[in-house]
Structures are given as C-alpha cells and as structure tokens.
C-alpha positions in Angstrom: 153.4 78.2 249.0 156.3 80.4 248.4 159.3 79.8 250.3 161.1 83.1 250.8 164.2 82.3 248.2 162.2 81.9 245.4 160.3 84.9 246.7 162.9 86.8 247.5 163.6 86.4 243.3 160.0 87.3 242.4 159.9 90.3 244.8 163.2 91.9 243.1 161.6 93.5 240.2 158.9 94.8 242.7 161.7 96.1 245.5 163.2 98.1 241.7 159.2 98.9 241.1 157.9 99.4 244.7 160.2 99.2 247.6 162.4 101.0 250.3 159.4 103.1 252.3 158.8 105.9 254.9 156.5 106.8 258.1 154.0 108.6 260.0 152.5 107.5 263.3 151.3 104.3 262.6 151.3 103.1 266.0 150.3 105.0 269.1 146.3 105.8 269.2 145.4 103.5 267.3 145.7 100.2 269.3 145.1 98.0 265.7 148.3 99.6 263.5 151.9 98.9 263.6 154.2 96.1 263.5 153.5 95.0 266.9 149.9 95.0 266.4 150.3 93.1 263.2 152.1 90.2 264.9 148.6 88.8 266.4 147.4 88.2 262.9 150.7 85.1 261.5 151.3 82.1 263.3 153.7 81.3 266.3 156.7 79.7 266.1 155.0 76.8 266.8 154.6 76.3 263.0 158.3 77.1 262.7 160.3 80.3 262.4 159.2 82.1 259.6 160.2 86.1 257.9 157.4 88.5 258.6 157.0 91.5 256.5 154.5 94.9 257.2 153.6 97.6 255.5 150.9 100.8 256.0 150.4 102.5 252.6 147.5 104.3 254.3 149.5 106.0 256.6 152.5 106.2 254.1 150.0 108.5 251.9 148.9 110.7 255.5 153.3 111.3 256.1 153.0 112.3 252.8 150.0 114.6 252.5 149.2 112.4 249.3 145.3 112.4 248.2 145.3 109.9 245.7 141.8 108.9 245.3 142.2 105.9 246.2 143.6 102.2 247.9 144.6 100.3 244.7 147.2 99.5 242.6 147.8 103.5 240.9 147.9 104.6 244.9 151.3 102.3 245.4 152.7 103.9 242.3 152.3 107.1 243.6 154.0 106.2 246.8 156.6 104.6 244.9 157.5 107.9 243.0 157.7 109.5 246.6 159.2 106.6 248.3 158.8 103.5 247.6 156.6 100.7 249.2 157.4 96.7 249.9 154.4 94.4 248.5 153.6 91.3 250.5 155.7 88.4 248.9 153.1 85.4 249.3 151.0 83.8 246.9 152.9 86.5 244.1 150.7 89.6 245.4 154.3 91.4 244.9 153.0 91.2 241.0 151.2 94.5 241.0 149.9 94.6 237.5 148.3 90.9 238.3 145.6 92.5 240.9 142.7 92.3 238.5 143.5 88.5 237.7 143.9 87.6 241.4 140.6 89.3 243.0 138.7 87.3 239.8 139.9 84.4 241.0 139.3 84.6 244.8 137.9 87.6 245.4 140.0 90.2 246.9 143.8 91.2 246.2 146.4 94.0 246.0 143.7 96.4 245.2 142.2 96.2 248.7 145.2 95.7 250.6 145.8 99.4 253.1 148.2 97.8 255.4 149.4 94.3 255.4 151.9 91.5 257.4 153.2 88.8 255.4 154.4 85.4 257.0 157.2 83.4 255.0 157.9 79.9 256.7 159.2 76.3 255.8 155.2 75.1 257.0 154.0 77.8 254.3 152.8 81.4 253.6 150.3 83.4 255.8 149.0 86.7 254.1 146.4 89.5 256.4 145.4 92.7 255.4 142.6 94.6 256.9 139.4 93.7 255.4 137.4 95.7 253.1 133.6 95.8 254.7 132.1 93.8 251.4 135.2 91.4 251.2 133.0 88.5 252.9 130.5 89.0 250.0 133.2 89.4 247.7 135.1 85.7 248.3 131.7 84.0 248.8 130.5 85.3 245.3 133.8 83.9 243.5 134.5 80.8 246.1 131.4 80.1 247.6 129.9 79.8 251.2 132.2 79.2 253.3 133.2 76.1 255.7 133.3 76.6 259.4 133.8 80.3 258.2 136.8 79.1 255.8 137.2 80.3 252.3 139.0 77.6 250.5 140.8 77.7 247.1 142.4 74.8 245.0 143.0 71.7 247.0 144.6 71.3 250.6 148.1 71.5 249.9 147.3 71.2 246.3 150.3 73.9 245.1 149.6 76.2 242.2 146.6 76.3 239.3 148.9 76.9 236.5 145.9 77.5 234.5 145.7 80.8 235.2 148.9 81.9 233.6 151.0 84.4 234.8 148.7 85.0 237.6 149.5 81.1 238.8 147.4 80.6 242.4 148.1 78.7 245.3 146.2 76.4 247.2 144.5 79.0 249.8 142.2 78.8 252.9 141.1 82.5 253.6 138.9 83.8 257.3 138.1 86.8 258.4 140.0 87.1 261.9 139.5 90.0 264.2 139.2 92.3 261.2 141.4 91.1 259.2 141.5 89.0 255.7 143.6 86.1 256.5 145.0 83.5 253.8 147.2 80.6 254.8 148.4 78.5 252.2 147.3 75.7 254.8 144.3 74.7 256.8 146.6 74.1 259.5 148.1 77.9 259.2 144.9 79.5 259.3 144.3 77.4 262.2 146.8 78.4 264.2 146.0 82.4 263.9 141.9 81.7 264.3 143.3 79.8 267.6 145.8 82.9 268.9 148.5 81.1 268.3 150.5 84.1 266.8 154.0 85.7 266.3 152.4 88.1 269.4 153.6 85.7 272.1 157.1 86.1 270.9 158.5 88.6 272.9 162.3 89.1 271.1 160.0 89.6 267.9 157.5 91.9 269.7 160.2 94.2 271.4 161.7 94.7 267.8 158.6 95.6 266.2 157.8 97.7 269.3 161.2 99.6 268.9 160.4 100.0 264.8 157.2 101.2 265.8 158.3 103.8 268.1 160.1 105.2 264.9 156.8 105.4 263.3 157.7 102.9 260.8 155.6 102.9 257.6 156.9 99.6 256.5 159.3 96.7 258.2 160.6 93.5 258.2 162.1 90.9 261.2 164.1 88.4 259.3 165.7 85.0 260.7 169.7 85.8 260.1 171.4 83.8 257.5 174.0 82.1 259.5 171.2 80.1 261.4 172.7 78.9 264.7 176.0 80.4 264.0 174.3 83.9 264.0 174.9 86.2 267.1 171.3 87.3 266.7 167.9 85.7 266.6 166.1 88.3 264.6 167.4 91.2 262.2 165.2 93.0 260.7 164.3 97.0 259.8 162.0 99.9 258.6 161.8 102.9 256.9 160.3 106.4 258.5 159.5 109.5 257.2 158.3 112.7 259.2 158.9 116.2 258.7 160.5 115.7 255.5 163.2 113.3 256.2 163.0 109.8 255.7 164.8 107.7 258.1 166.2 104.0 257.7 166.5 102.0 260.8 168.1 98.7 261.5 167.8 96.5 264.3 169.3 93.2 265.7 167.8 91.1 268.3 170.9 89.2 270.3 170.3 85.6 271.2 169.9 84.8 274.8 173.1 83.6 275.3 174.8 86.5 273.5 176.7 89.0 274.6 175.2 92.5 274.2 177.4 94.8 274.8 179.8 93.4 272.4 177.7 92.6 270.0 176.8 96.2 269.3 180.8 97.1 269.1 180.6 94.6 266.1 177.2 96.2 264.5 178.9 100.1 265.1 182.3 99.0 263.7 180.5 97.2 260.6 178.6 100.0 259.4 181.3 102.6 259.8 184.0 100.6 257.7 182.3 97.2 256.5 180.6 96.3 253.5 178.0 94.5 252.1 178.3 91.2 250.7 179.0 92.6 247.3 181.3 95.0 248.8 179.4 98.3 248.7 180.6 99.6 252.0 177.7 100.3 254.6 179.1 104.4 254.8 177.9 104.7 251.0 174.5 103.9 251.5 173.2 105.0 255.0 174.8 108.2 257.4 174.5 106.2 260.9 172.9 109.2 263.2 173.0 107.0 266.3 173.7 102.6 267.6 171.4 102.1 270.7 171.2 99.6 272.7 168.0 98.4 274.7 167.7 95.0 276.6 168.5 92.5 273.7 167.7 94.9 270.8 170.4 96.5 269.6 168.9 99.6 267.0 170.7 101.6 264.4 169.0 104.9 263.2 170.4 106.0 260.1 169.8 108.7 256.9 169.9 107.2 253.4 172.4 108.2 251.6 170.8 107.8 248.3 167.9 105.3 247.9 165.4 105.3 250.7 164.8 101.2 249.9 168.4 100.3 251.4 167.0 99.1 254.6 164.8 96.2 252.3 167.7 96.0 250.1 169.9 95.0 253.1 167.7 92.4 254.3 166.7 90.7 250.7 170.5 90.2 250.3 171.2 89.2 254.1 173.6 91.4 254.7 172.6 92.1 258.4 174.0 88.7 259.6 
C-alpha cells in the first residue's frame, strides 16, 4: 500500500509530467462516467476515510478533438501538452514510463487505463478502471485462474516485491466488478466494493462529485482537509473543465454538519481574493474567481487559471484548501 504522503511525493514528478486537466461531458447520458458514477467502484467509509481521485482521458481527448490513435501511455503525453492529466497514485501507476513492467507482471496497467478512481486510505489503496474486454485473459495468463473470481498478487498484506526494481509491486487482489478492473491492496478492500459497500452511500461525497460533474469535470479529486476535526469542512476537493476553449478550475468545500454555511463561504470568498497559499503565493495569482456558490452544504468556487491549468491538483497535493 501507499499511504497518500508518500504518494503524494511520488505523484509530484507526474503532477510536473501529467497533471492539472480539463472537460467535456463526462457525465449526463452516460449513466457509467463521472465522478459520481465512479464512487460505486472504492470502499465506504466503513474501511475508514480515505482521498479519492478520477480521471476520464477518454473524454479529455473528445473536449479536445484529439485522435491519437490510441489509450496508452503516448495518448497521456499528448494530453499533457494540451492540458495536463492526474495519474492514479496507488501501487506507483503515477510512473508512466513503468507501464510495460507493470502489465508483465500482472497483466494489465497504465496502458489500459481510459478513466480511472483511485482510493488512498489508512486500511490501504483501491485502484478501478474500466476493463479492457481481454483483461480477464490477460491477468489469468500472468497470475493464474483465479479464486472465487480473485486475481491475487504477492502475499496478503505481504507489501512490495522489491525484485522488480524500479517497478516495485504491491501485494494486490484484483476482480472484475460491474465492468470495472478492481485492485485492492487487501482482500478485505476488494471485499468491501464486490459487497456494495462503496464511497456511493456517502451522500456529502456524492453531492460534491455531483456538483464537479455538472461542470463536466474531466478529472477531480475529494480530499479529507488537513486540519482533521479542527477543519470547518468534511471534504475539499476540485476539478478541471474545459469546453469551448476555456478550461475552467473549480474548487469545492463540503461544510461539516454542524458548520455554519453561510459563513463559511465568507471565509472561502475572502481567502481567495486576498489570501495565500501556504507558501505564500496569493490565491489572485493563480486562479481569476468567476463566481462562490453556495448549495446545501457544498460551497463551489468556479474559477479561470491564471497560468497553469494543474492549479486546482496543485492546491490539493499541498492542502491548501483547509
């Protein structure tokens, strides 16, 4: 497993490589994309609050008008010359130019991934991506039949096969669920999401994915804040949009029960007009706020880029959302 402070370290040469994002509709007809969507595929909090991550590089490419050829690793490039894409943290898939070692070692990896949610937790790491049609074929060949229709690699809870190098792997167990690839860095993990026991039944976590996905989000993240219980907020998180030309940055903060709302969002509109970041970067140099909404306990900030389209990951790698 990766917890998310060492990943967060691993993940910064890929944010410089591949991150920030942008959008086209990739919720609405299709009942099976978005953020919201993605929820149904990482555990609950029942296995303990955890940092969820998203990303569609297949609709990222169709905002784009981008015909690359193809779903791998020279695709994300591309998309990272236009806009920049977030790679799923776990088990070190955010080491792009490690794909071919990883999908010889258990079958699949970056290469097949079109859209993905990545779960960081204290109980472990969940990774799902939509499954290629072959990839049951694929992990049997280089794992062997399954159990119980569970792909299993390196012991349970046996940490990493440092035996592979660079391309160090994690004890996995790996299902197909509902369409899905699913790979848990414990059996209990992948329990919990073959049982429906999923980040779904949260509803502050649903409502902010709901409200990123409305903004036709290409890539997101809901993040626990990093004052814990002295937070005002349960969630923060954001995405990255991009239609008719303009990409879009968008921030959101969901308010604990027992905050207060209203003022809460004075504090969020006054911060980004004359705050700063932790390192003192004031929030007016990187994003042009267009609008601070509130709705219910979401309180959502819609904002231009000043410069870099990755400001709204950069913002939550560093924590400086609250």
């Amino acid at each position: 497993m990766i917890q998310r402070a060492a990943a967060t370290l691993a993940l910064g040469a890929a944010v410089l490589l591949l991150a920030g994002c942008a959008s086209a509709a990739s919720g609405g007809a299709n009942a099976d994309a978005g953020f919201e969507a993605a929820l149904a595929a990482v555990p609950g909090d029942a296995a303990g609050p955890a940092d969820i991550a998203y990303a569609d590089y297949a609709a990222a490419r169709a905002a784009l008008g981008i015909d690359d050829g193809g779903d791998g690793v020279d695709g994300l490039r591309v998309l990272d010359e236009e806009l920049g894409m977030i790679l799923p943290a776990s088990f070190g898939w955010n080491r792009a130019e490690l794909a071919g070692d990883v999908e010889e070692t258990i079958g699949v990896s970056l290469e097949d991934v079109t859209a993905f949610v990545d779960w960081q937790g204290d109980a472990g790491d969940v990774l799902a991506f939509a499954a290629p049609d072959d990839a049951a074929d694929r992990l049997t060949a280089v794992l062997g039949e399954p159990a119980d229709g569970v792909w299993a690699y390196g012991e349970e809870d046996g940490g990493a096969d440092l035996s592979l190098g660079e391309a160090a792997m994690w004890s996995q167990r790996i299902a197909e669920v509902d369409g899905r690839v699913v790979i848990a860095s414990t059996g209990e993990l992948l329990d919990r999401v073959r049982e429906g026991d999923t980040a779904a039944d949260d509803e502050a976590r649903a409502e902010a994915a709901r409200a990123l996905d409305e903004r036709n989000v290409l890539a997101a993240m809901l993040n626990r804040p990093s004052l814990g219980d002295e937070s005002s907020f349960s969630w923060v998180g954001g995405g990255v949009s991009h239609e008719d030309g303009v990409t879009r940055n968008h921030l959101v903060w969901v308010v604990a029960e027992d905050g207060d709302v209203e003022a809460s969002a004075e504090r969020v509109r006054a911060n980004l007009a004359s705050g700063s970041t932790a390192d003192g970067t004031p929030f007016s140099e990187l994003l042009k706020v267009d609008d601070v909404t509130v709705s219910g306990r979401l309180i959502i900030a819609d904002a231009r880029p000043v410069d870099s389209a990755r400001v709204w990951s950069q913002l939550l790698y560093r924590a400086d959302l609250g």
